[in-house]
N, C-alpha and C positions, 0 to 999 in steps of 0.2 A: 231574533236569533234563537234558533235550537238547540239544548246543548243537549239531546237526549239523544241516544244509541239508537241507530235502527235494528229491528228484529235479525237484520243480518249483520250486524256490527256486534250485536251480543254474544248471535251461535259463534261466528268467528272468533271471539275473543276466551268464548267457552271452549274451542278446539281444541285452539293453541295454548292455553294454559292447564287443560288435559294431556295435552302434548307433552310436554315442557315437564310437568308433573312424573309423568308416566316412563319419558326418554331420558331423560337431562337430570333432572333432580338426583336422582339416585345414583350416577355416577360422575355426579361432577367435580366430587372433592377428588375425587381417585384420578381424573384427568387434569385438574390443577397440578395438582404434587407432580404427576410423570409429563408436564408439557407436554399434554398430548393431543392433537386435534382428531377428532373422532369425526375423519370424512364420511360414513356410513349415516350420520344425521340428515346430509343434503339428499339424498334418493325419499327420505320418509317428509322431509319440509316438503317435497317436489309432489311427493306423494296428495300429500293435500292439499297443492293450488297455490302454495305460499310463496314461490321462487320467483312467479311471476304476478304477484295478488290483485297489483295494479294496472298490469298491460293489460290491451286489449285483446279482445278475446282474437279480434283476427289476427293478430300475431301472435298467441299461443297460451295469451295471461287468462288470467281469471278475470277479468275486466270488474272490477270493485274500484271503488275510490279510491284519493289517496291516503286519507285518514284510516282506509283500512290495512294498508301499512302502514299507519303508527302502531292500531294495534297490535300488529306482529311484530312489530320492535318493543313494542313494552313489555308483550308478557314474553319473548326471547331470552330478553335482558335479567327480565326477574329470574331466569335459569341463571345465562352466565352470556357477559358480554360477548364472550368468542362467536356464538352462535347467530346471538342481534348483524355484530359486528358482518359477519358471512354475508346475510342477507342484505344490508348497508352497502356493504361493494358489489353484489350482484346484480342486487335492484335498482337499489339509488343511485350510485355511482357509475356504473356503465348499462346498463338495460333501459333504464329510464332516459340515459345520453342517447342511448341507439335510438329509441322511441324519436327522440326531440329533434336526432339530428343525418343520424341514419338516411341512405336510399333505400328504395324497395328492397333490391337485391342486397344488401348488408341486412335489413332486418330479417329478409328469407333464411340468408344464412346463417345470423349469428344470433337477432332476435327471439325468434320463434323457437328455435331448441336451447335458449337460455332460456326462457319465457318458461317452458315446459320443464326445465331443470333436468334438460338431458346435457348440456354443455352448461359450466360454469364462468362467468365473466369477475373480471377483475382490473384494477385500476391502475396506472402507473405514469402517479407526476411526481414526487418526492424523492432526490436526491439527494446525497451526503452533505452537497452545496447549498441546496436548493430546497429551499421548506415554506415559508412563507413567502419568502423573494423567490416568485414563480421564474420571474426574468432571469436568474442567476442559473437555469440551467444549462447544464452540458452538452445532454441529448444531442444529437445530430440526424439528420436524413437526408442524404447527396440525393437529388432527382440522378438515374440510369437507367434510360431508355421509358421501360413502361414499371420499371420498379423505383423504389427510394431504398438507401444500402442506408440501412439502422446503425447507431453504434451508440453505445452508453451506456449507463449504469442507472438503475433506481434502488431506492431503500423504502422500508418501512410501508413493503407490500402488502397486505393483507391477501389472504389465498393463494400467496407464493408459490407452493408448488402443489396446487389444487386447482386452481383453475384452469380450462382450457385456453380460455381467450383474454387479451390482453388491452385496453383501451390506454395505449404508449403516446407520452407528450411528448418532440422533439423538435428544435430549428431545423427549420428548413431555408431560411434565411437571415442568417445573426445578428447581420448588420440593420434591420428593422425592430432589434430590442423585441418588446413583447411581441408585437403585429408580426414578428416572423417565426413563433410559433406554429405548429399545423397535430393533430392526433392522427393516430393510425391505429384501425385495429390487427392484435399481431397475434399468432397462433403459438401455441407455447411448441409442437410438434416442428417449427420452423428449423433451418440448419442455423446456427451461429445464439440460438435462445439457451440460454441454463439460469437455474435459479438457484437458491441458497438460503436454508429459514437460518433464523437468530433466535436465540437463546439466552438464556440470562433474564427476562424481562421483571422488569417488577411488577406487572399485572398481563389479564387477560393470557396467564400463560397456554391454555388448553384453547390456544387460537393459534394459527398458521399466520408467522408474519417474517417476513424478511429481504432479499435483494432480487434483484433482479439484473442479468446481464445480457448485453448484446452484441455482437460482434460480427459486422458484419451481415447482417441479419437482411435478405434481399424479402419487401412489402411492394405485395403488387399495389400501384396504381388505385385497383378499385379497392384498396382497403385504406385509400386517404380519406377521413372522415370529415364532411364537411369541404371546406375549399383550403388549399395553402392559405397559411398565417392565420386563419381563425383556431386554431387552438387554444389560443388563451383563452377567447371568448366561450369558447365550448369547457375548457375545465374551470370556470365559473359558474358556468347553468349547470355544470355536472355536481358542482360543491352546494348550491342552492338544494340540489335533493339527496346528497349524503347528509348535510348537517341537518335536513329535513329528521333524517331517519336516526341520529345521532342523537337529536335532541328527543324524538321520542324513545329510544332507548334509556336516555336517562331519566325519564319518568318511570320505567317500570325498575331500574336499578333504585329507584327511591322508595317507591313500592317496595322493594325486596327488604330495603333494609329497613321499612315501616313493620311490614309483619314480622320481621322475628326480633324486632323489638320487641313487640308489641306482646307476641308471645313468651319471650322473655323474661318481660313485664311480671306475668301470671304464673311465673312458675319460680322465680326467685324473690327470697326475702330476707330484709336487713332489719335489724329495731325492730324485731316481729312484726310487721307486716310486709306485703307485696311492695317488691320497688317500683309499683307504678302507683303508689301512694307518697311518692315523695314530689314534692315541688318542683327540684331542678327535673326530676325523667320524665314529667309532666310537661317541661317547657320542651328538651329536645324533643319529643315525640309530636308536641304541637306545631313546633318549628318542622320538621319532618311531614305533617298533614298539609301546614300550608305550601312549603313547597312542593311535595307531589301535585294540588289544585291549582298554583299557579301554573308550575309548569305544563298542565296536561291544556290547559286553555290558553296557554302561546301558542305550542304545538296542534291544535286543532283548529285556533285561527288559521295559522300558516297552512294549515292542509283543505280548506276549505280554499284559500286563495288559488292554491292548487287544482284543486276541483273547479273553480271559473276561467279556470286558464289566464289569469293575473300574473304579475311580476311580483315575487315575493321575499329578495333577496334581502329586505330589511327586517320584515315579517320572522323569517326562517334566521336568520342572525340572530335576530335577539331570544329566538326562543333555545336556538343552540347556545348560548353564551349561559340563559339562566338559570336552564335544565340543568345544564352540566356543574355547574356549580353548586345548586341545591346539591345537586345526587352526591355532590364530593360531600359535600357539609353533613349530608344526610346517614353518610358511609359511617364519617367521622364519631358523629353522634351514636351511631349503630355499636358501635365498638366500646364509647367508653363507658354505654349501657350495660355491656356487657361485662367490663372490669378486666379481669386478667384472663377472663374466661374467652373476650373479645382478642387478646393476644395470639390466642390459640385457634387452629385450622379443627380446633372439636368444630366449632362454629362458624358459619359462612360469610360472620359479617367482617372478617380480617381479609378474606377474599373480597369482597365487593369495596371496601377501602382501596386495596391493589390496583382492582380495576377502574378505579371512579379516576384514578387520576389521566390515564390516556385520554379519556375525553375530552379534559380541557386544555390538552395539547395539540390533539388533532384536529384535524379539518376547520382551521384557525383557529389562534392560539386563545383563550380569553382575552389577551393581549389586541388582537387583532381586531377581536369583535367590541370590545369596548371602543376601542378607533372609530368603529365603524358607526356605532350609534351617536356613539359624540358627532361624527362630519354631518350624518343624516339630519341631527337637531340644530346643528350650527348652520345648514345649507349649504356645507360645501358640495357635499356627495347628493346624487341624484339620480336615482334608475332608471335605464335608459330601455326604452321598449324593443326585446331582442326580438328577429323575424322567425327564429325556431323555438318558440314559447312551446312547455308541455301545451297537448290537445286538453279544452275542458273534460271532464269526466261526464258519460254518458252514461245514464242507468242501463246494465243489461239483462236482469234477470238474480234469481237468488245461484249461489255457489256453492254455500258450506253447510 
């Protein structure tokens, strides 16, 4: 195994954390405070190849691996989850679905100008009811004629009222429990579509998240994606490469909270010397290194299995469940390095505490993923080889 960077995996990572540095850093505390999503970032990410970094080029991507959105998720993250987060429901959650599961004519359409970061895509399985018990939703879609008549509610959208395009889970027949699930992609410019952000959150405030409504809502026919009732099946492949990009996100949020440790470290002193001459700041900071290396080599397993076009849904679990947990732990420790000072929004690492906790709520729960590795080692659970596996990754050429 290799675990060293190709010369295009470095310039990329030098980009985007040029990026990040230059765009994001300098006004991220001032969009935390006013809850503010600063849409104006998605045209300059689109600008340099990132919307689409994975898709292939014939559909409008930058055709790069997939490990090279992790790095885009890591050093995102190291700004501020909101932004990672953006790219996780565009890429990973519906773009990379379109990819897997898409016809021609839906990738023409919805592909290739997400791909390019002229349309924005975004996700919608979580309702008020319905969170981890996929089956428990509401959703509906009456087949009429050559349409389905939408109607439901989702929560806890990410890109709410940013996105163009919608990848919406709904029965389409109830009485089949999961199997009568089916996805549709839906246009937010539809008649009976409005959305709704939410406020209040305890993290990732300077992100777009909130409901989504339908009523009535007529989907042509050719925007059923995949066949009736496979939608469960398809927001499982689709959660395989969210939690993909979720868990490399919490790599770079653990990075984040390593360097201003770290820096920190070097600029504050107790007992006349640097607090990074003390024992215990020695051990968080060490606990902080080994978690950033474990988790950067879960997540790069999982992205390489991606790369051979493999089933990686156990892979990609465990490395979302560890990530995400380091980065909590890492936040933690970030903060009480920093004392009362860590209390305070002087410092970024009260924010990335905030934020560290969405992750091991979303796109299942720690709860869930512990489940999941426990059945895998017991033998209950066993990956079953899907017929719309991502394509292997195909070298095309340098990009960035």
């Amino acid at each position: 195994m290799n675990f060293d960077f190709t010369e295009e995996q470095v310039m990329l990572r030098k980009t985007v954390r040029d990026f990040v540095d230059r765009e994001i850093m300098p006004n991220m505390a001032e969009w935390d405070r006013a809850g503010q999503f600063d849409a104006s970032i998605i045209p300059k990410l689109a600008d340099l190849g990132l919307m689409g970094v994975c898709i292939p080029e014939q559909y409008g991507g930058s055709g790069m691996d997939y490990n090279a959105l992790a790095i885009v998720c890591e050093e995102l993250e190291r700004g501020d989850t909101a932004f990672r987060t953006a790219v996780s429901v565009h890429t990973g959650l519906n773009s990379m679905t379109l990819l897997q599961w898409g016809t021609e004519e839906q990738k023409n359409n919805y592909l290739i100008p997400q791909a390019k970061g002229e349309k924005i895509g975004a996700f919608g399985l979580t309702e008020p009811g319905a969170g981890s018990d996929v089956a428990s939703l509401q959703s509906t879609a009456d087949k009429d004629g050559d349409h389905y008549i939408l109607n439901g509610q989702k929560t806890w959208i990410s890109l709410c009222d940013t996105a163009d395009h919608f990848l919406v889970f709904a029965y389409t027949d109830k009485s089949k429990k999961h199997h009568g699930i089916s996805a549709f992609i839906v246009e937010r410019t539809w008649k009976g579509f409005s959305s709704k952000a939410t406020k209040g959150k305890l993290g990732i405030r300077a992100g777009n998240t909130g409901e989504l409504f339908f009523e009535n809502v007529r989907v042509p026919k050719e925007n059923l994606l995949g066949e009736e009732g496979e939608g469960f099946k398809i927001a499982m492949a689709a959660l395989d490469n969210g939690r993909f990009t979720v868990a490399a996100g919490a790599v770079g949020q653990i990075m984040a909270a390593l360097e201003a440790s770290v820096k920190y470290c070097h600029e504050r002193e107790t007992f006349g010397k640097p607090i990074g001459k003390h024992q215990l700041v020695q051990q968080m900071i060490a606990n902080m290194e080994a978690g950033l290396q474990m988790s950067r080599l879960l997540v790069y397993r999982a992205g390489e299995m991606k790369n051979q076009g493999k089933r990686n849904t156990r892979e990609t679990s465990l490395a979302k469940w560890q990530a995400c947990d380091f980065a909590n732990k890492a936040a933690d420790d970030a903060v009480q390095i920093h004392g009362a000072y860590g209390f305070s929004d002087e410092y970024p690492v009260e924010r990335y505490l905030r934020n560290s906790k969405a992750p091991v709520i979303y796109e299942g729960t720690r709860e869930i993923h512990t489940v999941m590795q426990a059945e895998y080692v017991l033998g209950y659970r066993k990956d079953k080889k899907l017929n719309n596996m991502l394509p292997a990754w195909e070298p095309t050429g340098e990009h960035v």
